[in-house]
C-alpha positions in Angstrom: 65.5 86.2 106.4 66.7 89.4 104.7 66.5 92.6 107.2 63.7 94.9 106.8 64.5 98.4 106.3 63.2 99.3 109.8 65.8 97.1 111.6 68.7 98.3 109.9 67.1 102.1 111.1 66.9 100.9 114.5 70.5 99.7 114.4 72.1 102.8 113.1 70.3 104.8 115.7 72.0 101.9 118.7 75.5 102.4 117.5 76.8 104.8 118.7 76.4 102.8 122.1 78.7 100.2 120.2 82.0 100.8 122.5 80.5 100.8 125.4 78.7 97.1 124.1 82.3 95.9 123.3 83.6 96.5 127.1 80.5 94.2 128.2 82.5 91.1 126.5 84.6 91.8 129.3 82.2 90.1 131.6 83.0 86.2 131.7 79.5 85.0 130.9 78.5 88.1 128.7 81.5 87.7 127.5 81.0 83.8 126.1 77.1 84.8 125.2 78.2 88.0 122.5 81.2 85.1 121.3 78.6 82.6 120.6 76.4 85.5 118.6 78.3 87.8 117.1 81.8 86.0 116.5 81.9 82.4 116.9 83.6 80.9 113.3 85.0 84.0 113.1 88.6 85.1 111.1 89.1 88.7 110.1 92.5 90.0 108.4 93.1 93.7 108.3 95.2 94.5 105.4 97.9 97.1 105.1 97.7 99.6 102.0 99.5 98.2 99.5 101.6 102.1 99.3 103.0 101.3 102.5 105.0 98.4 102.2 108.4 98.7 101.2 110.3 95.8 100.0 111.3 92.8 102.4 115.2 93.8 103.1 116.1 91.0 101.8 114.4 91.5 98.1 115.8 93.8 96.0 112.6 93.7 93.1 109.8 95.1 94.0 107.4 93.2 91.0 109.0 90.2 92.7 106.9 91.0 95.8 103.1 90.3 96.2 100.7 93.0 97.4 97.6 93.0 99.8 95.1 93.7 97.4 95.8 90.3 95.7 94.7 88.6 98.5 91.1 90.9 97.6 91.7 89.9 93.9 91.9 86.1 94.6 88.6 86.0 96.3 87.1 88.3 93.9 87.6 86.3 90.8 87.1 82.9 92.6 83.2 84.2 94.0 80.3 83.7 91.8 78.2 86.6 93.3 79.7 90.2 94.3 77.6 92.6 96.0 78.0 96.3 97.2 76.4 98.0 100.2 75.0 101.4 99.4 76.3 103.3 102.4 78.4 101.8 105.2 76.2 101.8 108.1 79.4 102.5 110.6 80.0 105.8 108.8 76.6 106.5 108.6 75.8 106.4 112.0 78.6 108.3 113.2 77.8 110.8 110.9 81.6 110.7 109.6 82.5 113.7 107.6 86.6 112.4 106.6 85.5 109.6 104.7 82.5 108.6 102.4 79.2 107.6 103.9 78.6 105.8 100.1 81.4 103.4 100.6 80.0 100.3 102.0 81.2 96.9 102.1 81.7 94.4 99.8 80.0 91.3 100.2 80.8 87.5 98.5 79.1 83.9 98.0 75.8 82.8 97.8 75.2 84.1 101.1 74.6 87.7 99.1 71.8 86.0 97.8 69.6 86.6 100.9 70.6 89.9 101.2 67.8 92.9 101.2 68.5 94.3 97.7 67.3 97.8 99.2 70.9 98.2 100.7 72.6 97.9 97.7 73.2 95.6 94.3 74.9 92.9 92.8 77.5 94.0 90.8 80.4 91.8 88.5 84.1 90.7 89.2 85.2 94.1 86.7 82.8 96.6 89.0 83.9 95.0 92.4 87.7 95.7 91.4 87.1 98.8 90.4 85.4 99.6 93.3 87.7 98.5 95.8 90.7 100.7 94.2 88.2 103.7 94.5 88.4 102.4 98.3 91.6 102.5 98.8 92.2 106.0 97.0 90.0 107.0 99.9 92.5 106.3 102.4 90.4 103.4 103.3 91.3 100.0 105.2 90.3 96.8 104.1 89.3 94.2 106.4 88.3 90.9 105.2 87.8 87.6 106.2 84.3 85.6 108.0 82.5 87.8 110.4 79.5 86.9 111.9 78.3 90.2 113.2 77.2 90.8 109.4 75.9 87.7 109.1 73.4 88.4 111.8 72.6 92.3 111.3 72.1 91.2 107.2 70.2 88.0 108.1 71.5 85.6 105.9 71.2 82.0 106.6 74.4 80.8 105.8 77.0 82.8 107.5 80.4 80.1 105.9 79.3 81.5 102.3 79.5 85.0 103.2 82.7 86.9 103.3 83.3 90.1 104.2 85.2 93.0 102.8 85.1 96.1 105.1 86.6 99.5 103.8 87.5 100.9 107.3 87.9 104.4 108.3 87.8 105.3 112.2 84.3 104.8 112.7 84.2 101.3 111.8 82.5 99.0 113.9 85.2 96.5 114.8 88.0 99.4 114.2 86.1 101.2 117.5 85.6 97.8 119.9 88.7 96.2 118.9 90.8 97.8 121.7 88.1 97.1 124.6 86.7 93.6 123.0 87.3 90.3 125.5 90.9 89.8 124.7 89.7 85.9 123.1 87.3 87.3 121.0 89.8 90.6 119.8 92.5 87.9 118.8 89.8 86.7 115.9 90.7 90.2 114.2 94.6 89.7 113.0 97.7 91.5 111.3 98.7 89.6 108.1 101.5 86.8 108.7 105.0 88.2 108.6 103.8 91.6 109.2 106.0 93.9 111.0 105.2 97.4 112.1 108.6 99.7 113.9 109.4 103.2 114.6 112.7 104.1 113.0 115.3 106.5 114.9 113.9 109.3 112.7 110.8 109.4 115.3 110.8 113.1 116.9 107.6 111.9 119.3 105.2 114.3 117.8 102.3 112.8 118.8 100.4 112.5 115.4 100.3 108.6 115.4 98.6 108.9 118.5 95.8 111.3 118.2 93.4 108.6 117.3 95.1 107.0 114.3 95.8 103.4 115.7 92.1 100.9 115.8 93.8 99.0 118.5 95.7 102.1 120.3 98.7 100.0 119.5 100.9 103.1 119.5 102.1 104.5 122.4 105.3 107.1 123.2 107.6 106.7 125.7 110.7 109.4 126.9 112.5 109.3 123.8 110.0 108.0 120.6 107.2 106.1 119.7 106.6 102.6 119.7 104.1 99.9 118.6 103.3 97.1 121.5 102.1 93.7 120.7 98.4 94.8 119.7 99.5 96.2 116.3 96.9 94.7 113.4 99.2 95.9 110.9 96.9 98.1 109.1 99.7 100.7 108.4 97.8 103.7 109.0 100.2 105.0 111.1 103.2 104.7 108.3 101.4 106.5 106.0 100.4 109.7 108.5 103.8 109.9 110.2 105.2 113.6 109.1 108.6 112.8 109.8 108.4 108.8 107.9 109.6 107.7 110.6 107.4 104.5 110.7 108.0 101.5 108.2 105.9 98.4 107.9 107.4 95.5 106.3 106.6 91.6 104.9 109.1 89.1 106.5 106.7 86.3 105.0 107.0 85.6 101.7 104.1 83.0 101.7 102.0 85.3 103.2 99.5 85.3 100.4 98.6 82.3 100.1 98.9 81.5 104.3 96.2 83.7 104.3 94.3 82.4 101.3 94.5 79.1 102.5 93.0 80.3 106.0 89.9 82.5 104.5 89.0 79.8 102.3 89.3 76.8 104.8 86.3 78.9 107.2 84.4 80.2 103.9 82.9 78.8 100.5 81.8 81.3 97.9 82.6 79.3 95.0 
């Protein structure tokens, strides 16, 4: 059943209290209890911005090379229903003053159906396009992929015909618990295939990449430079901050389109 207006209150006012939930998932059995609620089923991709991926080394054409966003374009013309949230609650509650409160997520499948239509409208395949570019100009992250947690705050019946495409700024929900999540259940949120993230020689350890850029604090420094450890999502942020361009992101998978394609659609329906 659809969320009454009142609930989604009551859950803006609780999360700011969402970090210090995460670290509970910590706890063995708490830890298999929030799986089983909030992200059993569950496969979220974070994609890079498509202005911060140079070509693979070994391609010389860049028209040759697929972009991120086509991955967002593939589901978008193959859903039947495309709906926009009004505000995105994350922001919202946080207040967030670098990003826009009005940018919400972008919801697929039959699933949006159930949705309360006091959080936002159905829109076509030309508006949701448009509306994801306007995301991205923003300096926003997209996230996509099956994720129960909206499932169960929207309360729609059918969480395998919902997908979900998040435009994520530092407030975002799973952008904030990510680096204190139960390691099992943090895995479910992934960096593209044959994504590569590596600071270059030009790195004069500043510091910027570090001041709260990073979802997963993925970025740490050392005595000489910088350097990204195994939790890296790949959502480029930090390439496209770095004063000195000293960070560089690249695609060593050339099927990675359609590798993830083929896992989103395997977990979702919204045909």
């Amino acid at each position: 059943m659809a969320r009454p207006l009142w609930f989604v209150k009551l859950l803006k006012q609780a999360f700011p209290s969402i970090k210090f939930l995460a670290k509970l998932t910590r706890l063995p059995l708490l830890g298999k209890i929030f799986d089983y609620l909030l992200f059993e089923g569950d496969d979220i991709f974070y994609l890079p911005q498509d202005k911060v991926i140079p070509v693979d080394k070994t391609v010389h054409v860049h028209d040759d090379y697929v972009i991120p966003s086509q991955i967002l374009e593939h589901f978008i013309k193959k859903a039947k229903h495309h709906w926009i949230m009004d505000f995105c609650i994350c922001r919202s509650s946080m207040q967030c003053e670098d990003y826009p409160i009005n940018y919400g997520c972008l919801f697929l499948g039959d699933a949006t159906l159930d949705i309360n239509p006091q959080l936002g409208r159905h829109v076509s395949e030309v508006e949701a396009l448009d509306y994801l570019q306007k995301c991205r100009e923003a300096g926003l992250v997209h996230m996509i992929g099956r994720n129960k947690l909206d499932k169960q705050w929207l309360g729609v019946e059918q969480g395998e015909k919902l997908m979900s495409i998040c435009n994520c700024c530092p407030c975002c929900c799973l952008w904030r618990v990510s680096s204190v999540l139960n390691k099992k259940i943090g895995k479910k949120i992934k960096k593209l295939p044959g994504v590569k993230v590596e600071v270059k020689g030009t790195c004069i350890r500043c510091g910027t990449c570090i001041q709260g850029i990073c979802f997963v604090d993925a970025i740490k420094l050392n005595e000489e430079r910088a350097f990204i450890t195994n939790d890296c999502r790949g959502c480029g942020r930090c390439v496209s901050i770095c004063p000195q361009g000293a960070i560089e992101l690249t695609l060593n998978d050339r099927e990675y389109i359609k590798k993830t394609i083929k896992t989103i659609s395997s977990i979702l329906d919204i045909t």
